[in-house]
N, C-alpha and C positions, 0 to 999 in steps of 0.2 A: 441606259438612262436611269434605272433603279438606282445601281453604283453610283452616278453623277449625283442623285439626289440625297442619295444618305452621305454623301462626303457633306457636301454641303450643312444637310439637317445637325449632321456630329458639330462640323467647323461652328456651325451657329451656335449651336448649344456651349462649347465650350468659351467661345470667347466673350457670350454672354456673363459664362461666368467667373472668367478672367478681366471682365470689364467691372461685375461689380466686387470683385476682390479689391480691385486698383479704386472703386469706390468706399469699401469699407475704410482702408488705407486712409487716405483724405479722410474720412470722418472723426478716425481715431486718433488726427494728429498730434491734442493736447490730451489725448486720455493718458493720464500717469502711470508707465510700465507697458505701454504697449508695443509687443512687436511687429514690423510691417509682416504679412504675406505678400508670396508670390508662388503664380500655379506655376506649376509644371506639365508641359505637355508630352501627348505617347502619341507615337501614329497608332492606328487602330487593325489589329490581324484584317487581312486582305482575304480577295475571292479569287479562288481560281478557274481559271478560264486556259482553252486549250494551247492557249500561246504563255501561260504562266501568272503568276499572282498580281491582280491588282486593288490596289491601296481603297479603304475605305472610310478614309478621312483620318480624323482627330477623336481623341479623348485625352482629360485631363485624368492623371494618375494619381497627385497630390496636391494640396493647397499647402505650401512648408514656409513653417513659422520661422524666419529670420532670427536666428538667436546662437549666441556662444556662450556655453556656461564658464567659459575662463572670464569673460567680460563680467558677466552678471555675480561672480565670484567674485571679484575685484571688489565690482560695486557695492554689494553687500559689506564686505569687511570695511569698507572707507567710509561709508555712511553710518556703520554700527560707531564707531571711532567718534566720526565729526558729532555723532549727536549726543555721547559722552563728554566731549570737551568743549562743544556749546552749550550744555548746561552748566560746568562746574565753572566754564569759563562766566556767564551770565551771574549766577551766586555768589563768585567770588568778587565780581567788579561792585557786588551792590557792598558787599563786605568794606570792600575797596573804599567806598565813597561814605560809608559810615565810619570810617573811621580817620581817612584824613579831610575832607572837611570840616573849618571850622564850628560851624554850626552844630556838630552833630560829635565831633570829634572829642577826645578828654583832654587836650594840651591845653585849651583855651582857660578851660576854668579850673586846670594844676596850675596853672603859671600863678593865676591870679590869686589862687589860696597859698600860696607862698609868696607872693608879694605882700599882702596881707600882714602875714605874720611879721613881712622883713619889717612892714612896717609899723606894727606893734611893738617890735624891738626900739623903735626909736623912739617910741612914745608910750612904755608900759601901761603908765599908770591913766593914758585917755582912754575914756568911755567909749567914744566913736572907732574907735583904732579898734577895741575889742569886740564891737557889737560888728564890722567888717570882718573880721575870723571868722567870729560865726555865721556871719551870712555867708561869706565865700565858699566854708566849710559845706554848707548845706545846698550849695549850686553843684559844689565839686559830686558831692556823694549823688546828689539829684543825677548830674550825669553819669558815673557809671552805673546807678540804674535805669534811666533811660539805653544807656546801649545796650545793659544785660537782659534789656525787654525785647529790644530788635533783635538779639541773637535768635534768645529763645523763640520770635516770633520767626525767624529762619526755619526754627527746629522740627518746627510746627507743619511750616511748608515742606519740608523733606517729608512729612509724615504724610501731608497731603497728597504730594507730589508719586511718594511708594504707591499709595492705596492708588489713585487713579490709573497708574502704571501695571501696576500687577490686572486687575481689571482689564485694562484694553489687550495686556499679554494673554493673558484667558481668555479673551474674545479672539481674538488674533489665531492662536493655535489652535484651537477647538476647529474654525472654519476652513484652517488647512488642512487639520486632519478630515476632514470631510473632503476638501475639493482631493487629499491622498485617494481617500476611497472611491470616488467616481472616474478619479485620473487609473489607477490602478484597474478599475474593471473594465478599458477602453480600450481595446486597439487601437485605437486613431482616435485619442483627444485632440479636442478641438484647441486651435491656437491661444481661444481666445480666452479658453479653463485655465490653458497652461501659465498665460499673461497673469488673471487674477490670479492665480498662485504663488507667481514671484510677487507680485505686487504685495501681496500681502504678508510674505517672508521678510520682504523689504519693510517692513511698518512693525515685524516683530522683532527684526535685528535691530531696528532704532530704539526700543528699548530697552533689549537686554542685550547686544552684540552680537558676536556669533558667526556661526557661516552653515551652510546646510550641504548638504549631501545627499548627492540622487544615488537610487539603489535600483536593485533589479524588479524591473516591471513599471517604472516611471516615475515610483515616491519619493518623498522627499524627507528627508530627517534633518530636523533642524535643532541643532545647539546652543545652547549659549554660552559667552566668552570662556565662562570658565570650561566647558566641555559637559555641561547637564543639560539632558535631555528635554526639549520644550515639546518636539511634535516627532513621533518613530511610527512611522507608517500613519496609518488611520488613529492612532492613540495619541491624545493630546494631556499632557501632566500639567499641573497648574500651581500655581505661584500663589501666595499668599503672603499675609503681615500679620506677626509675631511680638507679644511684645517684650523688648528685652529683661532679660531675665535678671538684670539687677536696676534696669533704670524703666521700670514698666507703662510710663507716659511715652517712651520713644519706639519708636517700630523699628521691626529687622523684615526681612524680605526670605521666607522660606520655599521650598519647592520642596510639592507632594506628588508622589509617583509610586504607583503600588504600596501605598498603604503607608508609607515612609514618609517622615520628614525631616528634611537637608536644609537647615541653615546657612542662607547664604552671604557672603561680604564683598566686598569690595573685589576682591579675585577673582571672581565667579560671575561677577555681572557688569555687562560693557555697558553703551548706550544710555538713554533717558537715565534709568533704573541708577548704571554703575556712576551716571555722575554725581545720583544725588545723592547717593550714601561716598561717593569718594570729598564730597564737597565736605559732608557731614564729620568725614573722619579727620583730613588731612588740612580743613583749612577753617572751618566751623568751631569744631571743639576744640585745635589747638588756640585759637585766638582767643576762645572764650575762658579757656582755662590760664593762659597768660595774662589778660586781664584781670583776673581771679588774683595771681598772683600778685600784679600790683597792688591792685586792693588790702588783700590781704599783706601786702609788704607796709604799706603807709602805712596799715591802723597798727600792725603790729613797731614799726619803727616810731612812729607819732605818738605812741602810746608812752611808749618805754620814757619817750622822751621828757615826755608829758609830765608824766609821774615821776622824775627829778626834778620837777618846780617845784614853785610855792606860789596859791593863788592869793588874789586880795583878802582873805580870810584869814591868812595863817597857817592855813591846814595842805599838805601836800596834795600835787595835783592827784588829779584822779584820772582816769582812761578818756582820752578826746575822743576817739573814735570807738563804735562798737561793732563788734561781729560775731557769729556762730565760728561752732567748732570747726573744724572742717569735714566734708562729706564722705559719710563709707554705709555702703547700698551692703544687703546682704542678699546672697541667690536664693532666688525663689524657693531650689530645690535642696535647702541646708536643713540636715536632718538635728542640730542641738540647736541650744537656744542660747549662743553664744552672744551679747551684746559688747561692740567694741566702741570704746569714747576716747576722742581724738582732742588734740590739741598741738599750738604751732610751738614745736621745742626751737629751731632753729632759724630763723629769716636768712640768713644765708646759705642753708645749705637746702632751702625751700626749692621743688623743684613742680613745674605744673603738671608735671607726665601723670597721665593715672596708672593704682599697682592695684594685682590684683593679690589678694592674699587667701591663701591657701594653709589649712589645717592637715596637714600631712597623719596625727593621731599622732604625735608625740611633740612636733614643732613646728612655726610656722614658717611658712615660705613664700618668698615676693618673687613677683614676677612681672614681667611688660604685658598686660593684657591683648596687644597688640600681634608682639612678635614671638613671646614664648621667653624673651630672654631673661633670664633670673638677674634682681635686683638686691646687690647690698644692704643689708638689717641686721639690726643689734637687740637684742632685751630678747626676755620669752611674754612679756606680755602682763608681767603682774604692778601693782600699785607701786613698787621701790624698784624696778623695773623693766620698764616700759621697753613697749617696742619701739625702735626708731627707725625711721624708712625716709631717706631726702626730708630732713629735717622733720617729721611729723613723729609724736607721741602718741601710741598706741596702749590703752591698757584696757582689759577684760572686766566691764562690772562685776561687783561681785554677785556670786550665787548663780550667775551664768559659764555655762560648757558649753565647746566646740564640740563637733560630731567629727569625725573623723571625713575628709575633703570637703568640710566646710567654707566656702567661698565667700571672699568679700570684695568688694572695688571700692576700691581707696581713691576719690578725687580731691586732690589736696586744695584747689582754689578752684571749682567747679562752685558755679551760682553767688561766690564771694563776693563779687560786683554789685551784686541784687539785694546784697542782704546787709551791707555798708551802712552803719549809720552815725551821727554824731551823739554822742553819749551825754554833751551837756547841755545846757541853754540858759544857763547864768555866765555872761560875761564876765562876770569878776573872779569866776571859777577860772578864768584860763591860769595857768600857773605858769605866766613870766617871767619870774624873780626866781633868784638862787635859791633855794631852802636857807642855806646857810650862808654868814659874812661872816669878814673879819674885822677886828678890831686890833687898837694901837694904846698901851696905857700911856697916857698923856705925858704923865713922868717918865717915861723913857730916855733916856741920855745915850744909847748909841745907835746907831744906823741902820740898825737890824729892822727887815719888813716883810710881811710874808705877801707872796701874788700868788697869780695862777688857781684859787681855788677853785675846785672841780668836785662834783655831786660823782662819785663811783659805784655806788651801791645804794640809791633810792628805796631799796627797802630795808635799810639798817634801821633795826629797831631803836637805836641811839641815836641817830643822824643826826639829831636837832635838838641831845642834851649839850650842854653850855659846855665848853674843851681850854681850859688854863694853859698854855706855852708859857713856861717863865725859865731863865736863863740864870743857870747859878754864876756863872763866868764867860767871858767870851767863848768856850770850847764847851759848854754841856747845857743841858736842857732838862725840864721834867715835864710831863704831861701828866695833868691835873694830878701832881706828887708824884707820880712813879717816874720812873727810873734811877739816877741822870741817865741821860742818850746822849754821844759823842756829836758835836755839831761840825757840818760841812756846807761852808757857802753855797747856797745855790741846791742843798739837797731836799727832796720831797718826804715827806713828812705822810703817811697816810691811815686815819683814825678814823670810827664810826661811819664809815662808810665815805669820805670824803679825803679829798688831799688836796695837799695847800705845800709850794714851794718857801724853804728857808732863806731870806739871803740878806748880805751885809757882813757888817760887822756891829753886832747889838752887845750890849755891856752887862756886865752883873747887876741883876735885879731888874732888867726890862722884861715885862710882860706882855704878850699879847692872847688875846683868841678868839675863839672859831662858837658861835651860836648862832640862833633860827634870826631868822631873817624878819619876819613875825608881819603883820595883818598892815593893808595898806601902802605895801613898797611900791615906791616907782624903780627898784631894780630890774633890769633888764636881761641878765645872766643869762635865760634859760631860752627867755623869748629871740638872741641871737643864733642859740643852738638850732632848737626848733627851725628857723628861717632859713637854714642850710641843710636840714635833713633830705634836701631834693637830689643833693650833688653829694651826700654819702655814701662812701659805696660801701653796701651792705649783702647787695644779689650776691649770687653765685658765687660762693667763698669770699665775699670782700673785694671783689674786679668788679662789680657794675652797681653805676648810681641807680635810684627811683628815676631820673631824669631819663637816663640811659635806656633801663629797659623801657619808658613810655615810647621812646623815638625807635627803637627794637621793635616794639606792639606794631606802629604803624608800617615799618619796612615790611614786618613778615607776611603781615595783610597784605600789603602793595605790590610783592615779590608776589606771591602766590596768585594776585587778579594774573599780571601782568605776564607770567609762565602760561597759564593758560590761557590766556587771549592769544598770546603767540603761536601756542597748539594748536589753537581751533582754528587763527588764518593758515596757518601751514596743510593744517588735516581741509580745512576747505580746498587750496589749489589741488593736491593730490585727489579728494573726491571727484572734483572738476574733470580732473583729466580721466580717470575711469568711468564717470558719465559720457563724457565726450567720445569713448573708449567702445562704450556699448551703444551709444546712440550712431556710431561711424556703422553700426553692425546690423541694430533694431531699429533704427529711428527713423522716420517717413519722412522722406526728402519729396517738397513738393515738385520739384522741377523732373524729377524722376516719374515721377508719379503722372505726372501731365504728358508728359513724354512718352509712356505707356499706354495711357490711355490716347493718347493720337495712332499710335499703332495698334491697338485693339480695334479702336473706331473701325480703321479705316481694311484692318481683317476681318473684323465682322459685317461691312459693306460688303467688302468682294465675298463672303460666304452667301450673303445675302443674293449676290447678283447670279451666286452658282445658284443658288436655287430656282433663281427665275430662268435661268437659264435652260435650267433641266423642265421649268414649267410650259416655256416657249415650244420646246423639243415633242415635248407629249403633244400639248395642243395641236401642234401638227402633225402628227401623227396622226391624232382622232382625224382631224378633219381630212387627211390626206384617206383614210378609211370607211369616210362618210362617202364619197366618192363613186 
């Protein structure tokens, strides 16, 4: 009767507490990372008696946490992933929308500053038509520094974005190393330690990537993407923000660990973290440096252009647009006090990439600050000459020395957007008119006329002294007395910086020529040029118009949202399914559950009823005793 009772009293006890397992279960069903339990039952060593051993009930041996680390391995790498290219993906679409809508966009108010112009060409000498340049001019430049304001207000957020990240990764790993150490001194942690500790693995690989690894005694070492240590046993290393060593308003992302610090990039860190420096490298600063370059392509093209007119004054145009040198950061850690001054040698062969430049201690050397890979350049650097690197002139102030690995970052159209501005505000300044015309001596008797003249060289210190053509016979020429020179119909002629085609047939003693143009023309000449510099191809060796790269600007933005929106639907299904994956394994099925607990119910009744049963037994017994 003893034996009938302690089966019973075990049977109750255990599936009391296999009842509120299957109740914890139910309670944890939205807790985030939770694995179900389920006990496990032992029969309990038995009593012998002289006919052989019998059973004395139940005991539970283990409460075992439902889990597969292949699953949760899974889960971890596809979450670290999807939350890397839901960021870059979110950054790049806002990129996206700054730049091809109209509103916000620069095609709206290019179009219209070269409309402007076209239509200056047709009306030089109206006041209205010039006071439209310059407004359109100053909407245009208004807009690339409005976008060059949202970039950098991007740049701003990645910076925000590090710093709060790197913090919640410190907090993050600090707490697993700890739940390492209480997991480690446990024979038997509890499920529910074990749960908080993926869950919280899970929230560290979504900002830096990664995957962790259990070792001997139950801990957990977790990595990140790149393979650097976040949490190694109970030891937690910690992440911090750096500021870059040539552009020191931007952060980098370092990790300290034993006293060391590891600079880390885009290869190194997946998740939150890797998205927002991958955003910052690969889609941030190449657009904002492309813009640069157009910027810097107008003022440099518009300029040139520019400065072969003639305004209402008389006097040769001057620079329409204005802009700084172009940008070169020196490293923090450069031991001389080498100062380098920049300027745009070539617009063609202008390139946005940043170099980084390096003082070897006898010559300089360019390279991809990126990828390592060495970059073509000419000169050593001095006033007569210059270094040249994709179109940029480089030369050393004087009285300044390089130190030997002296570094510099060369960003050839970094901030040029921002820094764009118009250079005049007198309308009659625009320089629409040729500098120079030609003229016809009225006494002329043969057929001879000159076309086509063209300004060649706007800075010829002669440009616009007065030029005699006079024809000693049908077949020769002098220019203002010199030569004769052999005449051919149709042949170009080119003097003080300008050239003008011969043709006809012009007689002995016809004169004509070439002088300024002078104050108040309604000639048009320059203001035609101008109004087509959109659809000159000038980029990249002479293959691509100012038009072309704008509509380029926009594609590379557009391509780059839309790459990664594609990744991050893709990397979501595949998360999907390895959630699905570990939830098929850990995840409280309530129909099971209910299920469970109708069989426990109704075993811990019948434990119940053994016990009364064994109570009925005694009681008669007493009284059968009482007797």
């Amino acid at each position: 009767m003893s034996n009938l009772l302690a089966t019973g009293s075990s049977a109750l006890i255990a599936f009391q507490r296999a009842l509120s397992t299957v109740g914890h279960n139910v309670a944890n069903i939205n807790t985030p990372g939770y694995s179900r339990q389920r006990v496990e039952f032992e029969s309990r060593d038995g009593t012998y008696f002289g006919y052989g051993y019998q059973g004395n009930g139940v005991q539970i041996v283990d409460v075992r946490r439902m889990a597969d680390s292949l699953a949760t391995s899974r889960l971890l790498d596809s979450g670290g992933e999807l939350a890397r290219l839901q960021q870059l993906s979110t950054l790049s679409t806002r990129m996206d929308q700054l730049f091809s809508e109209k509103a916000t966009g620069i095609s709206a108010p290019w179009s219209s500053f070269f409309d402007s112009v076209n239509a200056l060409s047709s009306n030089a000498a109206g006041s209205a038509d010039r006071e439209s340049v310059l407004a359109q001019a100053n909407a245009l430049v208004t807009r690339f520094h409005q976008i060059d304001k949202h970039l950098d207000g991007l740049d701003i957020e990645v910076n925000a974005g590090l710093t709060a990240a790197t913090g919640e990764v410190n907090r993050l790993a600090k707490e697993i190393a700890q739940l390492n150490g209480r997991i480690g001194g446990s024979t038997s942690p509890s499920g529910d330690l074990l749960d908080r500790r993926d869950q919280l693995i899970s929230e560290l690989v979504g900002y830096t990537g990664g995957n962790a690894v259990v070792q001997d005694g139950g801990l957990v070492n977790v990595f990140s993407a790149g393979g650097q240590p976040l949490v190694v046993g109970a030891t937690a290393s910690t992440l911090v923000t750096v500021p870059d060593p040539y552009r020191p308003e931007r952060l980098q992302v370092a990790l300290e660990t034993n006293g060391q610090r590891t600079t880390l990039d885009k290869r190194a860190l997946g998740g939150q973290i890797g998205g927002l420096i991958e955003f910052r490298t690969t889609v941030l600063d190449p657009a904002a440096a492309e813009l640069g370059r157009v910027a810097t392509s107008l003022a440099q093209t518009f300029n040139a252009g520019h400065r072969a007119g003639m305004d209402q004054y008389g006097q040769l145009g001057a620079d329409f647009f204005s802009l700084p040198a172009p940008r070169i950061s020196s490293n923090a850690g450069n031991s001389g006090n080498a100062v380098l001054q920049t300027s745009v040698g070539s617009v063609g062969a202008l390139n946005a990439q940043n170099v980084l430049l390096r003082f070897d201690g006898a010559a300089w050397v360019a390279t991809n600050p990126d990828t390592g890979a060495s970059i073509p350049m000419t000169g050593t650097g001095t006033a007569t000459d210059p270094l040249v690197v994709n179109g940029i002139e480089l030369r050393l102030a004087p009285g300044t020395t390089p130190g030997t690995n002296d570094r510099f970052l060369l960003q050839p159209t970094a901030g040029a957007a921002g820094n764009l501005g118009v250079a005049i505000t007198d309308p009659a300044r625009i320089a629409a008119a040729t500098p120079v015309k030609t003229t016809t001596d009225l006494a002329n008797t043969g057929s001879g006329k000159l076309s086509g003249l063209t300004v060649t060289d706007a800075a010829n210190a002669n440009l616009l002294a007065p030029v005699d053509i006079d024809f000693l016979d049908a077949t020769q020429y002098t220019i203002n007395g010199t030569g004769p020179f052999p005449y051919t119909p149709g042949q170009t002629v080119a003097y003080n910086g300008w050239s003008v085609v011969l043709d006809g047939a012009p007689a002995a003693g016809d004169s004509f020529r070439v002088g300024p143009t002078g104050a108040n023309s309604s000639d048009n000449g320059n203001a035609k040029l101008l109004s087509n510099l959109d659809d000159a191809r000038v980029l990249n060796g002479g293959t691509l118009t100012l038009n072309g790269a704008i509509g380029g600007l926009t594609t590379q933005v557009g391509s780059a949202a839309r790459q990664a929106d594609y990744s991050a639907q893709a990397q979501q299904v595949i998360h999907d399914q390895a959630q699905a994956s570990r939830d098929a394994i850990s995840g409280v099925n309530l129909d099971e559950e209910a299920a469970d607990l109708m069989r426990l119910q109704q075993a811990y009744q019948a434990a119940s009823q053994i016990i009364a049963t064994a109570d009925t037994l005694f009681q008669s017994l007493l009284a059968a005793t009482r007797r």
